[in-house]
Backbone as XML, in Angstrom:
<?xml version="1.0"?>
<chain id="A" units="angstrom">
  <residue number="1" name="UNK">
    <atom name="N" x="4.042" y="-17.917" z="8.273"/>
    <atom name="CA" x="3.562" y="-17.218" z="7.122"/>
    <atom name="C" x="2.356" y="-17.976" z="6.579"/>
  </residue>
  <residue number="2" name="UNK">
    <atom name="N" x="1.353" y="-17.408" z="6.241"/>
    <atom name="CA" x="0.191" y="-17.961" z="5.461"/>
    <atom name="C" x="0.279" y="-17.447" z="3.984"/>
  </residue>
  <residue number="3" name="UNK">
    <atom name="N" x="-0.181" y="-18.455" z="3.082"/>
    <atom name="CA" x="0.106" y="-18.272" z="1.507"/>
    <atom name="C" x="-1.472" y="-17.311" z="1.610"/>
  </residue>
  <residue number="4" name="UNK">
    <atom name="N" x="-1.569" y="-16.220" z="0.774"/>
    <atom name="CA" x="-2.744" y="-15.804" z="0.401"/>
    <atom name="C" x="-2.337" y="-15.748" z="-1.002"/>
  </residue>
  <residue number="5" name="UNK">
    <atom name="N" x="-3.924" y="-15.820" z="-1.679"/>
    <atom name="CA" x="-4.134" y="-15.732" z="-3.276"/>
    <atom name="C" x="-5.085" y="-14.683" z="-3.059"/>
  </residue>
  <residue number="6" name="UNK">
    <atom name="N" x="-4.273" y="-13.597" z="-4.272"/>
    <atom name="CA" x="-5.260" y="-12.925" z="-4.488"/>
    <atom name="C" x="-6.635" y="-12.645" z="-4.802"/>
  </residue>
  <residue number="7" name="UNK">
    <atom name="N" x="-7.288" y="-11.919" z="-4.762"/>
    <atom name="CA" x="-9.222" y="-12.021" z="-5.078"/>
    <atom name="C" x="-9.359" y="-11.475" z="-6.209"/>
  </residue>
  <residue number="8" name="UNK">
    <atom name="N" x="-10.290" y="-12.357" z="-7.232"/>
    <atom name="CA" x="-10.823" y="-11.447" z="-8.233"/>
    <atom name="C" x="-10.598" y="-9.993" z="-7.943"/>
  </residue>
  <residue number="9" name="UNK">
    <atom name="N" x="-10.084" y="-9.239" z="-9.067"/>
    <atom name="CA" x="-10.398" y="-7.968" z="-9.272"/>
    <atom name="C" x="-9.573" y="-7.116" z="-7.920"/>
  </residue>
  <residue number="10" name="UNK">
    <atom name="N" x="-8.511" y="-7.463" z="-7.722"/>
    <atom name="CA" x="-7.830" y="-7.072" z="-6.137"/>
    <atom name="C" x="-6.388" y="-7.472" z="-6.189"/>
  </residue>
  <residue number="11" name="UNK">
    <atom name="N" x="-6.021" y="-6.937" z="-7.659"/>
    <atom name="CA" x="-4.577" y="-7.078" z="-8.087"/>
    <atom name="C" x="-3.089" y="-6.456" z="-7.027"/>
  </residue>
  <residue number="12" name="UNK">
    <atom name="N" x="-3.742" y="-5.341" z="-5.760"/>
    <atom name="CA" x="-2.851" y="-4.950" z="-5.148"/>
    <atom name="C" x="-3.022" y="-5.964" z="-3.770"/>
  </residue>
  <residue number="13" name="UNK">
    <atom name="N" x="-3.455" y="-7.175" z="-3.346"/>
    <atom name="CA" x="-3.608" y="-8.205" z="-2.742"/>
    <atom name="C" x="-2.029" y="-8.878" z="-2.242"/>
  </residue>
  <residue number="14" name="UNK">
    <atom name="N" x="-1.586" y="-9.119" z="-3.137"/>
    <atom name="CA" x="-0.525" y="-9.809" z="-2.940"/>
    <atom name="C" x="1.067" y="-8.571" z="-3.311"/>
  </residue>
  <residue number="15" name="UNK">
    <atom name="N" x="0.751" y="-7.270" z="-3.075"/>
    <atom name="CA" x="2.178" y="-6.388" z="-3.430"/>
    <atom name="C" x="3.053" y="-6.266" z="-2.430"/>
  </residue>
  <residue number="16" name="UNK">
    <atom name="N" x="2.849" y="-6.581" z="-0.984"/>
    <atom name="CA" x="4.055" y="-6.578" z="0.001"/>
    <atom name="C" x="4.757" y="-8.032" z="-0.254"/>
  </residue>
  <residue number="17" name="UNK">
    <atom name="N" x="3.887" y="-9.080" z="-0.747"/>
    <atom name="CA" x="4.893" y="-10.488" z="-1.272"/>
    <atom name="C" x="5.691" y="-10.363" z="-2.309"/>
  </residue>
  <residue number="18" name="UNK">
    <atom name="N" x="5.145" y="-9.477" z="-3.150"/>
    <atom name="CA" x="5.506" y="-9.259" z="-4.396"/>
    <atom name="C" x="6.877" y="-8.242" z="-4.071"/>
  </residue>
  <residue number="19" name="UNK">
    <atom name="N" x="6.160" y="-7.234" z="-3.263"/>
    <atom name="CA" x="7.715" y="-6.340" z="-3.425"/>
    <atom name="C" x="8.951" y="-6.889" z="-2.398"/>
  </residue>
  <residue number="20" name="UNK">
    <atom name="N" x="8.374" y="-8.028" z="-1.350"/>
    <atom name="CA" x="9.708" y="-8.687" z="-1.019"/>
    <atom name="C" x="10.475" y="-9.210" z="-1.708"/>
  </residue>
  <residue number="21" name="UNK">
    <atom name="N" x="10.034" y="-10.155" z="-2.688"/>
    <atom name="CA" x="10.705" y="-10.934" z="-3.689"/>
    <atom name="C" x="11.440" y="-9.945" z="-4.727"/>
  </residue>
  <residue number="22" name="UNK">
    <atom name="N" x="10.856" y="-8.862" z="-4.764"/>
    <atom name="CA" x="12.090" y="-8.264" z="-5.638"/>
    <atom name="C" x="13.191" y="-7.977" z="-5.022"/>
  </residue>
  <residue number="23" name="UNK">
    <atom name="N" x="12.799" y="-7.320" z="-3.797"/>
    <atom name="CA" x="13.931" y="-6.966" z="-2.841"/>
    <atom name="C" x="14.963" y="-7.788" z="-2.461"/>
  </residue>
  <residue number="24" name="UNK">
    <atom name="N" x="14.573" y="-8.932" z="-2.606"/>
    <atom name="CA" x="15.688" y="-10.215" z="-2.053"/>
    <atom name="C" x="16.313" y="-10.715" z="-3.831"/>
  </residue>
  <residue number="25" name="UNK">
    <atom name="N" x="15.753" y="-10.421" z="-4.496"/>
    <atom name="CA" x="16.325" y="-10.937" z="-6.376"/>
    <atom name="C" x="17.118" y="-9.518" z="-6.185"/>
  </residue>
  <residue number="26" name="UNK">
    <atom name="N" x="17.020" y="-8.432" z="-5.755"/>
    <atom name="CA" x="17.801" y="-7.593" z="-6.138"/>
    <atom name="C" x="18.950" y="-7.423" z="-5.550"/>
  </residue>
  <residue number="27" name="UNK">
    <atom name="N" x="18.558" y="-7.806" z="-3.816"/>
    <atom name="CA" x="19.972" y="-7.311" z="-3.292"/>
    <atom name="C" x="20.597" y="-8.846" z="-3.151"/>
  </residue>
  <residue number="28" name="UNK">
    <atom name="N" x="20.262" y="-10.088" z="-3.163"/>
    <atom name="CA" x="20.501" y="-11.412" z="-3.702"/>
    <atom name="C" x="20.589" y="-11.962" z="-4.654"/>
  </residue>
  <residue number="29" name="UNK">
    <atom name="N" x="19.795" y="-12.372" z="-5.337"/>
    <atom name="CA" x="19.883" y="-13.206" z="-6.641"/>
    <atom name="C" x="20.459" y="-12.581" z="-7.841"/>
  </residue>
  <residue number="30" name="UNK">
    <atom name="N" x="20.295" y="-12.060" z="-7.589"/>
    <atom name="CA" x="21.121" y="-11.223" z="-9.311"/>
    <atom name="C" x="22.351" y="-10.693" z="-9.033"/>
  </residue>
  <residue number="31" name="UNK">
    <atom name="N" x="22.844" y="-11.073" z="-7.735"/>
    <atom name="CA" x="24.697" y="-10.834" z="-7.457"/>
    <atom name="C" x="25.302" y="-12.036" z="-7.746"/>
  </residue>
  <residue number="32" name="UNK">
    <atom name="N" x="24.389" y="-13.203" z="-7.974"/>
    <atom name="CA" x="25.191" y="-14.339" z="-7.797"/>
    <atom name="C" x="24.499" y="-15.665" z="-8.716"/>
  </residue>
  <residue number="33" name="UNK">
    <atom name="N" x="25.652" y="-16.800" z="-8.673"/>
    <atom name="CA" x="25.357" y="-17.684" z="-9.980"/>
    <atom name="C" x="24.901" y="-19.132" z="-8.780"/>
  </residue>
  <residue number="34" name="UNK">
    <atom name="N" x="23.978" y="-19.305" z="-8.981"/>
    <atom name="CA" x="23.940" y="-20.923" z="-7.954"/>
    <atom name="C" x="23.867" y="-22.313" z="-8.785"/>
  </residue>
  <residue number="35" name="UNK">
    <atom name="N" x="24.837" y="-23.004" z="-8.612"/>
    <atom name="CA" x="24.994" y="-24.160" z="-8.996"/>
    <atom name="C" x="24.116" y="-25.226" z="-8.865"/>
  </residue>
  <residue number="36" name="UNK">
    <atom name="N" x="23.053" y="-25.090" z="-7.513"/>
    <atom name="CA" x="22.751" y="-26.412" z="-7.342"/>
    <atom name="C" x="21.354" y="-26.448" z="-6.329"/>
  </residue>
  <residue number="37" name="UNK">
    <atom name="N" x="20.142" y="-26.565" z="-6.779"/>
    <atom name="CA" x="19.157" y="-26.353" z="-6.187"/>
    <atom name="C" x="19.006" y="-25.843" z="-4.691"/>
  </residue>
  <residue number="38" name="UNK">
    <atom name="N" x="19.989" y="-26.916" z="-4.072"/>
    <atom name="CA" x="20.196" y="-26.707" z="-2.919"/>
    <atom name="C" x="20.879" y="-25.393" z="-2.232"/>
  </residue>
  <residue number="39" name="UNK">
    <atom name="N" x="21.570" y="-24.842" z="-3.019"/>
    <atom name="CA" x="22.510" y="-23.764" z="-2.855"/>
    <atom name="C" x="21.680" y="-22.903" z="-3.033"/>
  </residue>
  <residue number="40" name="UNK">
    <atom name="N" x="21.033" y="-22.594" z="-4.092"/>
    <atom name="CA" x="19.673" y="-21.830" z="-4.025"/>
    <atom name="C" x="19.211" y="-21.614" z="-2.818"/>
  </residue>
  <residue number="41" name="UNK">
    <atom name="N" x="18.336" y="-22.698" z="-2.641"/>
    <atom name="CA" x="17.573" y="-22.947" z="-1.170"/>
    <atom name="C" x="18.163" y="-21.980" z="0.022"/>
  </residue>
  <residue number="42" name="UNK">
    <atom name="N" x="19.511" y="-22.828" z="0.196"/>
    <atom name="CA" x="20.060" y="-22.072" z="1.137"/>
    <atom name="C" x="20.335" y="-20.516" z="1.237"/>
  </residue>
  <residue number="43" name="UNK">
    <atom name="N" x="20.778" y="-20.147" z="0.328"/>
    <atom name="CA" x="20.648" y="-18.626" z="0.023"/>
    <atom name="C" x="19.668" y="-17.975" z="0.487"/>
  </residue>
  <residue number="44" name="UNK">
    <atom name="N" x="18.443" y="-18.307" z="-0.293"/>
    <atom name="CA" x="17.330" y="-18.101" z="0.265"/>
    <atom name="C" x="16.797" y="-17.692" z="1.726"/>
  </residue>
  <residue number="45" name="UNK">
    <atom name="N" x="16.930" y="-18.663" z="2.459"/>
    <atom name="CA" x="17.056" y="-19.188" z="3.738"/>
    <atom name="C" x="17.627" y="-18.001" z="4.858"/>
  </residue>
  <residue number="46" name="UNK">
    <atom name="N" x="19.120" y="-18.067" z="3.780"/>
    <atom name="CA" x="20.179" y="-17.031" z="4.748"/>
    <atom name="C" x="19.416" y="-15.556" z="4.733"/>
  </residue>
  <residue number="47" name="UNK">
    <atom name="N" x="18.972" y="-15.157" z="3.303"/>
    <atom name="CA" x="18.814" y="-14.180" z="2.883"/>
    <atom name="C" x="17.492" y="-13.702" z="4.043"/>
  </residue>
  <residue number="48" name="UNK">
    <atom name="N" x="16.653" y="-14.764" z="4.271"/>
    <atom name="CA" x="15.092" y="-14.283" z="4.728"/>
    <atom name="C" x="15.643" y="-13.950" z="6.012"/>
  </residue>
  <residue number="49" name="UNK">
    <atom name="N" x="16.412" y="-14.740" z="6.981"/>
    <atom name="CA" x="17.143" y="-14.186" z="8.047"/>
    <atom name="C" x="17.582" y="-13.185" z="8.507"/>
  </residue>
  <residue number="50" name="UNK">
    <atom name="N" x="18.269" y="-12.817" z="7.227"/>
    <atom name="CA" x="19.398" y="-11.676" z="6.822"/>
    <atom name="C" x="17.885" y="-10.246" z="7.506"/>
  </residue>
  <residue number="51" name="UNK">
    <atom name="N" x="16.772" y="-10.739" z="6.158"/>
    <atom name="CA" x="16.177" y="-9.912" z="6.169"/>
    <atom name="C" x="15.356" y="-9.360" z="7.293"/>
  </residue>
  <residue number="52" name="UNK">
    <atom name="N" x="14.903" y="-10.459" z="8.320"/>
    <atom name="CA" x="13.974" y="-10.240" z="9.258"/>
    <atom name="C" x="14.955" y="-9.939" z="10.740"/>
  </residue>
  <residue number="53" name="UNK">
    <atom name="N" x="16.281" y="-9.962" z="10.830"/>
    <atom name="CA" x="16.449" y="-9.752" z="12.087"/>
    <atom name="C" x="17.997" y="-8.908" z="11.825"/>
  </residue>
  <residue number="54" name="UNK">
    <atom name="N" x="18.186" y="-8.576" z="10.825"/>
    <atom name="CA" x="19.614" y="-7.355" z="10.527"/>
    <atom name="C" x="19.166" y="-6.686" z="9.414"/>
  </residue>
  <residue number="55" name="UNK">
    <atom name="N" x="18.207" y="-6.487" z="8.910"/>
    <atom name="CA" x="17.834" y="-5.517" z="7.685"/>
    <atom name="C" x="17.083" y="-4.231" z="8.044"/>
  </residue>
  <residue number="56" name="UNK">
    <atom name="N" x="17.859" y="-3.661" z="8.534"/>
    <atom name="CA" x="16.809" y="-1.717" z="8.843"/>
    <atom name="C" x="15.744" y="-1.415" z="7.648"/>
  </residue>
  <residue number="57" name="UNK">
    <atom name="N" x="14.204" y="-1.078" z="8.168"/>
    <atom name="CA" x="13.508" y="-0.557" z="7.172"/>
    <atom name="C" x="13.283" y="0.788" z="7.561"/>
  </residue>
  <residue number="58" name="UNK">
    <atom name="N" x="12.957" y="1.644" z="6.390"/>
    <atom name="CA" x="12.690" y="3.229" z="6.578"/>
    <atom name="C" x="11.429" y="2.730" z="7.148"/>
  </residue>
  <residue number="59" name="UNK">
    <atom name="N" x="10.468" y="2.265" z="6.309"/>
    <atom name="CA" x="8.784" y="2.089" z="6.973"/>
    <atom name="C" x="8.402" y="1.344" z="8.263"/>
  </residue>
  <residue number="60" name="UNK">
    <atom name="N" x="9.641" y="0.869" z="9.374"/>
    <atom name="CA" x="9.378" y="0.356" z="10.129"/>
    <atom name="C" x="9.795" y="1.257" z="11.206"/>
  </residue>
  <residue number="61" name="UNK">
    <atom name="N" x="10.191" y="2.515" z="11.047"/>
    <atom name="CA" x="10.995" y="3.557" z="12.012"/>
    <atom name="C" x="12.714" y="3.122" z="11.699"/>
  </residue>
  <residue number="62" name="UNK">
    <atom name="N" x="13.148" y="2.736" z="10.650"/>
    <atom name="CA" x="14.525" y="2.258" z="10.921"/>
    <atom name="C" x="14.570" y="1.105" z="12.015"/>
  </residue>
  <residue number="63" name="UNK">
    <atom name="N" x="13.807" y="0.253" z="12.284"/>
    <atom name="CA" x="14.161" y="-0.996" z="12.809"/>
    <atom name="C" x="13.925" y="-2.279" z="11.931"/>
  </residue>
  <residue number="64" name="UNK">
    <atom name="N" x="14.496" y="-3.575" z="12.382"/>
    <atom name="CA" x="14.094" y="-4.570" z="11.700"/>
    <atom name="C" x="12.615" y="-5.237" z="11.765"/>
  </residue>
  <residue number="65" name="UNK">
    <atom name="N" x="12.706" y="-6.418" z="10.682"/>
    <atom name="CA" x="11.050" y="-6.379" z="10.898"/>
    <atom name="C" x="11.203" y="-7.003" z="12.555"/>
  </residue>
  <residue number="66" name="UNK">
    <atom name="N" x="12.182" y="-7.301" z="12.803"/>
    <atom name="CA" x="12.240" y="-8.411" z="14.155"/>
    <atom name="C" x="11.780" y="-7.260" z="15.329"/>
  </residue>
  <residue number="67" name="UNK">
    <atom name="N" x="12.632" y="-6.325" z="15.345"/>
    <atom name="CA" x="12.485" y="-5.410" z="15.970"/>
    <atom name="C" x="11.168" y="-4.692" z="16.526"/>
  </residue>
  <residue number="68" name="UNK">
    <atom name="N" x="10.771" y="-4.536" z="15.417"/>
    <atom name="CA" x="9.192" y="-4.123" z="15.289"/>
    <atom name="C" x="8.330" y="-4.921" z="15.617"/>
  </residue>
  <residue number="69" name="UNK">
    <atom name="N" x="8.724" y="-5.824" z="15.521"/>
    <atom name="CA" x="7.257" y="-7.069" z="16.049"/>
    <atom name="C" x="7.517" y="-6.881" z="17.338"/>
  </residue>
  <residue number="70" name="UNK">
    <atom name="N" x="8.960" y="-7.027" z="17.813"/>
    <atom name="CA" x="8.847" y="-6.690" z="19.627"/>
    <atom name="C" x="8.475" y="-5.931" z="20.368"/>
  </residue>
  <residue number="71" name="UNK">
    <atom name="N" x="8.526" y="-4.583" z="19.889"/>
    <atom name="CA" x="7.980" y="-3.512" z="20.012"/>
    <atom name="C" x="6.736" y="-3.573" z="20.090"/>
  </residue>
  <residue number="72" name="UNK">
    <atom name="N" x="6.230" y="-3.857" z="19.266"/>
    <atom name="CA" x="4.756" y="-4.198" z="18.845"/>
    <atom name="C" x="3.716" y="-5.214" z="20.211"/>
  </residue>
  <residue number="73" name="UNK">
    <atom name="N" x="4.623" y="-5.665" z="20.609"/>
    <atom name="CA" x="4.430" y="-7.158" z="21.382"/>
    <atom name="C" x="4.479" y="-6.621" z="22.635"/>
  </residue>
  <residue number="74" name="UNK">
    <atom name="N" x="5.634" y="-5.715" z="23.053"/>
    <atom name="CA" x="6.262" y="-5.121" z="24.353"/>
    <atom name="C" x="4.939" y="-3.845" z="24.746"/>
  </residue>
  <residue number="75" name="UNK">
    <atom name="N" x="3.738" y="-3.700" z="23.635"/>
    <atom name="CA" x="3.020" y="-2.144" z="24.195"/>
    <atom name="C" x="1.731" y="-2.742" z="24.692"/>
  </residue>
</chain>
C-alpha cells in the first residue's frame, strides 16, 4: 500500500481510504470494546485479512478484492 495525501482542492482524493475505514469501524470496531493497544492492532490486522481474501464485493463482480486481483493478473 502507498500512503497518498490528498491535493489542494481534490477533496475526493483520498474516498476509497476513507470509505474503507468506515467499512471496517462499522462491521468491526463499533461491535467491540478493546482493552489494550495491542488488541486493537490485532483486530485490525485480522479484520484487513478478513477483508481482502473472504469479503465478497458487489463492485468487484461479487468476488474478493483477492480474487479480483487474480483475475486481473490471470488476463
Amino acid at each position: 500500500m502507498i500512503q497518498s495525501m490528498s491535493r489542494v482542492a481534490h477533496c475526493t482524493d483520498n474516498g476509497p481510504m476513507e470509505g474503507f475505514w468506515g467499512i471496517l469501524k462499522r462491521e468491526m470496531y463499533y461491535k467491540k470494546k478493546f482493552h489494550s493497544r495491542e488488541e486493537l492492532v490485532s483486530a485490525i490486522v485480522e479484520y484487513i485479512d478478513y477483508y481482502r481474501n473472504d469479503r465478497p464485493q458487489r463492485g468487484l463482480g461479487i468476488l474478493t478484492p483477492m480474487e479480483y486481483h487474480d483475475m486481473l493478473m490471470a488476463a
